[in-house]
C-alpha positions in Angstrom: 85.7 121.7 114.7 86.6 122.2 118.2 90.2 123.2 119.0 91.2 119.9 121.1 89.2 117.4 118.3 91.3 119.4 115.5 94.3 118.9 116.9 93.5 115.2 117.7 92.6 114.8 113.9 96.6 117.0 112.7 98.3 114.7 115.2 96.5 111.3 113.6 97.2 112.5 110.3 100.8 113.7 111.2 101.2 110.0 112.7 99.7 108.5 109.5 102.3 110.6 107.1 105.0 109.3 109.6 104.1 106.0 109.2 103.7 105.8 105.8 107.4 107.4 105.0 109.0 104.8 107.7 106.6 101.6 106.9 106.6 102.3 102.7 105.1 99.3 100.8 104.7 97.5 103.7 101.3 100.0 104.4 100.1 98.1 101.5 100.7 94.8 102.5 99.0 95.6 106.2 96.2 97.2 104.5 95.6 94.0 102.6 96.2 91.9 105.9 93.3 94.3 107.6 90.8 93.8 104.5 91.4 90.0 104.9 91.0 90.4 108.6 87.8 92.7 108.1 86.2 89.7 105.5 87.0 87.0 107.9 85.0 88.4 110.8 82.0 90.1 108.5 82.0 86.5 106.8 81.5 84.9 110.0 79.1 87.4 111.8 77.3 86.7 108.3 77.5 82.8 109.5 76.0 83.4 113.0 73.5 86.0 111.1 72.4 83.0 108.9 73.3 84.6 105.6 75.1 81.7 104.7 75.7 82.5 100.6 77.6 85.8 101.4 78.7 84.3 104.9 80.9 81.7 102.9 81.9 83.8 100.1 83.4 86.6 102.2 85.2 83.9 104.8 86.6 82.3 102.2 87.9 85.6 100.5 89.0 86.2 104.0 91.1 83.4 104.3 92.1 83.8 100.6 93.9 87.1 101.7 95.1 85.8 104.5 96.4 82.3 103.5 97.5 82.1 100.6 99.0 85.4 99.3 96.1 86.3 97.5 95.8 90.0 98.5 99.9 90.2 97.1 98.4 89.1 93.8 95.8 91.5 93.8 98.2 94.2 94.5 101.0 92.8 91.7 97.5 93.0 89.1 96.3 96.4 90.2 99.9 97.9 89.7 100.5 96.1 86.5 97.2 97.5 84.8 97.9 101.1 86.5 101.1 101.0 84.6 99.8 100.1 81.7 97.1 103.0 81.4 99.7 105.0 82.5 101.7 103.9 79.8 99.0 104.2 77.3 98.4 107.5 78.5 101.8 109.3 77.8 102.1 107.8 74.4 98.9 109.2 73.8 98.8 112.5 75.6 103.0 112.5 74.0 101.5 112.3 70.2 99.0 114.9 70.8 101.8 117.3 72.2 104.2 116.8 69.6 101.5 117.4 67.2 100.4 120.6 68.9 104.2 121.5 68.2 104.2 120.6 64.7 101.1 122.6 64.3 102.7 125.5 65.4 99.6 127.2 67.0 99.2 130.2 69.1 100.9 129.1 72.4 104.7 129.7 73.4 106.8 127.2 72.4 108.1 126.8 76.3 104.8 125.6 77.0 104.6 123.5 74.3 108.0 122.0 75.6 106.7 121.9 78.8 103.8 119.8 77.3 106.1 117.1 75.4 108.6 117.4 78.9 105.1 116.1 81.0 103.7 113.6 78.5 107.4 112.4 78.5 107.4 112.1 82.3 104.0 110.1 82.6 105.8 107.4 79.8 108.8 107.3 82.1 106.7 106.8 85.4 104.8 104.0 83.7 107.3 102.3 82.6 109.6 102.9 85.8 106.6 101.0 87.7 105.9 98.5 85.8 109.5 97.4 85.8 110.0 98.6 89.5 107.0 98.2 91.2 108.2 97.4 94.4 110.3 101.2 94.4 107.7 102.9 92.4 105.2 101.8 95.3 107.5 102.9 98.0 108.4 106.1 96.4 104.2 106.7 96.1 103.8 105.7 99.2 106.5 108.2 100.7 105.0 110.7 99.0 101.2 110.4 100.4 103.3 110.2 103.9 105.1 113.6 103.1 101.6 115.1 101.6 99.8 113.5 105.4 102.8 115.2 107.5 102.3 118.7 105.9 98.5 118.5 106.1 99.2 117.2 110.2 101.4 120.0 110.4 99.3 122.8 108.6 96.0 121.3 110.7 98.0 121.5 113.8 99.2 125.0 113.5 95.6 126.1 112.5 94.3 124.3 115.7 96.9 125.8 117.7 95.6 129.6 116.4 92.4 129.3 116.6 90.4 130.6 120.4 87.7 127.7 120.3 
């Protein structure tokens, strides 16, 4: 990659990492309004195309997003069934720790700890977003922003040292 498009591309992606820590959640909710936007206009260039089955379908979905909160329900459903596997997850990967402790086979107990202390964690974060999703997202979100600012900044530095 050239040294002027790489820094283009750090910069981008340190604006995206800023914009996700200051917008939160809200990135969500205008990635939702975007998808809506993007299914209203393929549905009608589908209409003028004269693919009038998919032209409808996607329109309406459009407008669905759009209108009537539909993307918000899609986002509520998609947390609540993360959290769930999540959930199930822990418990499961929890039992098979403690049992691993019980067995008392050939690793060090610390990392057996360690093991119950993750499975432990994964139970907590489950069930801290499916009663908190609204935090949980932002705290998610802020962390992808974080993870876009030092990949901005590391791409940026890189740019900055290399001679093309």
């Amino acid at each position: 990659m050239r040294k002027t498009s790489a820094m283009i591309s750090a910069l981008m992606t340190l604006g995206l990492g800023v914009l996700f820590v200051l917008l939160k959640s809200r990135v969500v909710d205008v990635a939702i309004t975007v998808i809506g936007v993007v299914l209203l206009v393929v549905g009608i260039i589908d209409l003028i195309g004269k693919h009038i089955v998919a032209g409808v379908i996607k329109t309406a979905l459009g407008v669905a997003v759009l209108s009537f909160g539909l993307g918000s329900l899609l986002k509520d459903i998609a947390f609540l069934i993360l959290g769930i596997v999540l959930l199930i997850y822990g418990i499961l990967e929890l039992i098979k720790r403690i049992l691993v402790l019980v067995k008392r086979s050939g690793k060090r107990l610390w990392a057996k700890v360690l093991g119950i202390v993750e499975a432990a964690l994964w139970v907590v974060g489950a069930i801290f977003l499916l009663t908190n999703t609204g935090t949980a997202v932002d705290w998610v979100v802020i962390a992808v922003g974080v993870l876009f600012i030092i990949d901005g900044v590391i791409g940026l530095v890189a740019a900055l040292a290399s001679k093309n």
